[in-house]
C-alpha positions in Angstrom: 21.7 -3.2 27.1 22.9 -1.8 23.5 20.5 -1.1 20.9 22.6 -2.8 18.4 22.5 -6.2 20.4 18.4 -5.8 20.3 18.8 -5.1 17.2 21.0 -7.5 15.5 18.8 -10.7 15.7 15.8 -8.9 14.4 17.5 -7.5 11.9 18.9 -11.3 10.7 15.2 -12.7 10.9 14.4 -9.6 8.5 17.0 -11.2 6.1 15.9 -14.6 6.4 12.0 -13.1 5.4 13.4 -11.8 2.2 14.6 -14.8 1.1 11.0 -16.8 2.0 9.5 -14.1 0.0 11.3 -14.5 -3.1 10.6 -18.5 -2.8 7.4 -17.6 -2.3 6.9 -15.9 -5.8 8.0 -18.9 -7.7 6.6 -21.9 -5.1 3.5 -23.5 -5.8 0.1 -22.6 -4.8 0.1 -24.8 -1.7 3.4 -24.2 -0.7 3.3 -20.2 -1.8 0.0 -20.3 0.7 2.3 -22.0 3.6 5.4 -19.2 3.0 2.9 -16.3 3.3 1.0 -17.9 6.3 4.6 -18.4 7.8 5.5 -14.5 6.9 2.8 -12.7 8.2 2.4 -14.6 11.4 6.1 -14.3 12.0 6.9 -10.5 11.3 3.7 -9.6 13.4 5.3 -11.4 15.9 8.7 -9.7 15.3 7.7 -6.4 15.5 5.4 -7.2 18.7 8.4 -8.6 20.6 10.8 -5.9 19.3 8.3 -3.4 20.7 7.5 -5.0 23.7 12.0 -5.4 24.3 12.1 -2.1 23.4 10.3 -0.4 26.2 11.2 -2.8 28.6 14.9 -2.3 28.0 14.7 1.3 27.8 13.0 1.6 30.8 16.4 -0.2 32.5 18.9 0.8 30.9 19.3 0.8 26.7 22.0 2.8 25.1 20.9 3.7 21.6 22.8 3.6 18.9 24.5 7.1 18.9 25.6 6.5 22.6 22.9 7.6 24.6 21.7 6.2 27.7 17.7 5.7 28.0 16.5 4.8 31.2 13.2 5.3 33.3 14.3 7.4 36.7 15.0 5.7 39.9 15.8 2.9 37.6 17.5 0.3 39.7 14.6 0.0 41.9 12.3 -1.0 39.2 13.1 -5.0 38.2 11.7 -6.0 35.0 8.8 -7.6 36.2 7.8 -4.5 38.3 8.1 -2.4 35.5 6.0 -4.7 33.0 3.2 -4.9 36.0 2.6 -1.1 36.3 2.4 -0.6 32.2 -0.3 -2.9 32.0 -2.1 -1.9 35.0 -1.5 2.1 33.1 -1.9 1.0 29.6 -3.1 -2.7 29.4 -6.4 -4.4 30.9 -5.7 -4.6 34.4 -4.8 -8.3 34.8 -1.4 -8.8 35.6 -1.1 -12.4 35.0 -2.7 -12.3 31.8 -0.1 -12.0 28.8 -3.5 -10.8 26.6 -3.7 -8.3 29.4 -0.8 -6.1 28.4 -0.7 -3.2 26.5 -0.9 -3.8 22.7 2.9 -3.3 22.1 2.8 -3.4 18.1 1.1 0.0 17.6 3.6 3.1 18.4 1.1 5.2 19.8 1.0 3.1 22.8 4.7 2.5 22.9 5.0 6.1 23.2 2.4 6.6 25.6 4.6 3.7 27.7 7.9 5.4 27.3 6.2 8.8 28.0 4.9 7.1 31.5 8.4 5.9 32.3 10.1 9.0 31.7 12.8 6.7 29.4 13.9 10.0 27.3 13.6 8.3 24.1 10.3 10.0 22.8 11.8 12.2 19.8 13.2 8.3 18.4 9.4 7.5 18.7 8.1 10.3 17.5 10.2 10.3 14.2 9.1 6.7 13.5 5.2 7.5 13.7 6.4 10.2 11.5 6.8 7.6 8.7 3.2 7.0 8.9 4.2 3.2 7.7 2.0 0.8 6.2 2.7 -2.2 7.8 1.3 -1.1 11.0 -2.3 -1.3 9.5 -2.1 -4.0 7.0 -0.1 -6.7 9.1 -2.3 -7.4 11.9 -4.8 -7.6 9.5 -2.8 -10.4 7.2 -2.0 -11.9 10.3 -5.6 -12.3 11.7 -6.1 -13.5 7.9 -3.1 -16.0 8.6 -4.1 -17.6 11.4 -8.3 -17.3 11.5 -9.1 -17.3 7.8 -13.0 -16.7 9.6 -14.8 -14.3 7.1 -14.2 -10.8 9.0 -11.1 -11.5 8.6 -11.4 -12.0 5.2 -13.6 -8.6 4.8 -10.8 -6.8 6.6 -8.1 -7.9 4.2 -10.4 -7.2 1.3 -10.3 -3.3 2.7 -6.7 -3.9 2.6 -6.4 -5.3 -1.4 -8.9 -2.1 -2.2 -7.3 0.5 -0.3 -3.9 -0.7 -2.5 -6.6 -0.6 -5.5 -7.4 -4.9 -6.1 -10.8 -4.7 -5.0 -12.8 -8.1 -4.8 -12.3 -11.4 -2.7 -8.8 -11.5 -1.7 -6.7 -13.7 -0.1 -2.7 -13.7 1.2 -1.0 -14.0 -2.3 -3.3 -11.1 -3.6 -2.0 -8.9 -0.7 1.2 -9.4 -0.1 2.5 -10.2 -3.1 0.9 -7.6 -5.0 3.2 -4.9 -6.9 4.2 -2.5 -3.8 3.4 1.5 -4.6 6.4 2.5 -2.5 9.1 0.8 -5.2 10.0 -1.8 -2.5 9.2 -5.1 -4.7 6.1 -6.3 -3.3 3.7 -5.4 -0.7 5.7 -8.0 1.9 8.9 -6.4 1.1 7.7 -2.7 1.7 6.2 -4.4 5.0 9.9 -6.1 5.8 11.6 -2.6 5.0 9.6 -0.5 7.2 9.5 -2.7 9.7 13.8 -2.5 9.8 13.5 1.3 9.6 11.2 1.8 12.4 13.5 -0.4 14.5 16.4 1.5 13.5 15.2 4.6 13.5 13.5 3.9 17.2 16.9 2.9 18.6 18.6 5.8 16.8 
């Protein structure tokens, strides 16, 4: 598989989230509340899937963007399935069967520690994006949780978020992610969109 082919539809969806979030600044309260419930639920679920893709594809076969070939050894013998069942009996909880089983694919850490236990030759791409030490990593799950629980530790959680960006007090998702981004991205949703397409890019490099 190409890089650019994993990449391209990702990269689209990224395109489409920039324009919610501009609707979003200038909707209403209750249809500003559905945009940013949509956002954060979706781009978690972007960069789970692109992660998940990622090491899965490399582990068969992906040729990154500046031509090189990434691929786990011995790789035709491996199928897909195969491959998926031995990273989460390594790096998940055990239970094959179980999709909440598998590893957590949206932190880097343990998509290295994947790659590094396929042998896929694509660990300096990895290693640069950590690198980055990007913001969305922490503060999306978080959002999303927020998103799609709304149960009070959830809410604590994202208040640690709002202080840690300096808007302490009860917060909420419009606080958040449509707060005045430190980074010169827009706001805090944008900076989140733009690292999300430079990990991506930089991962499949």
């Amino acid at each position: 598989m190409n890089a650019e082919r994993l990449l391209k539809p990702r990269v689209q969806s990224l395109v489409f989230y920039r324009e919610l979030e501009a609707r979003a600044r200038v909707a209403s309260s209750r249809s500003r509340d559905e945009i940013l419930v949509y956002l954060a639920v979706e781009l978690h679920n972007l960069w789970n899937h692109f992660c998940r893709s990622y090491v899965l594809c490399s582990a068969k076969g992906l040729t990154s963007l500046s031509g090189v070939v990434w691929r786990t050894p011995n790789a035709s013998r491996w199928s897909l399935e195969s491959i998926r069942q031995h990273l989460v009996m390594v790096h998940g909880k055990k239970k094959i069967n179980d999709p909440l089983s598998e590893p957590v694919w949206r932190r880097l850490d343990v998509v290295e520690a994947c790659c590094a236990t396929l042998g896929t030759g694509n660990l300096p791409s990895i290693a640069l994006t950590i690198g980055y030490g990007h913001s969305f990593l922490s503060e999306l799950p978080v959002a999303r949780n927020f998103a799609a629980h709304k149960s009070k530790s959830a809410r604590m959680k994202l208040d640690q978020v709002a202080a840690s960006r300096g808007y302490p007090g009860r917060s909420d998702l419009e606080r958040v992610m449509l707060a005045p981004s430190s980074s010169g991205y827009g706001t805090v949703v944008l900076e989140w969109i733009t690292e999300i397409e430079r990990s991506m890019t930089t991962m499949c490099a």
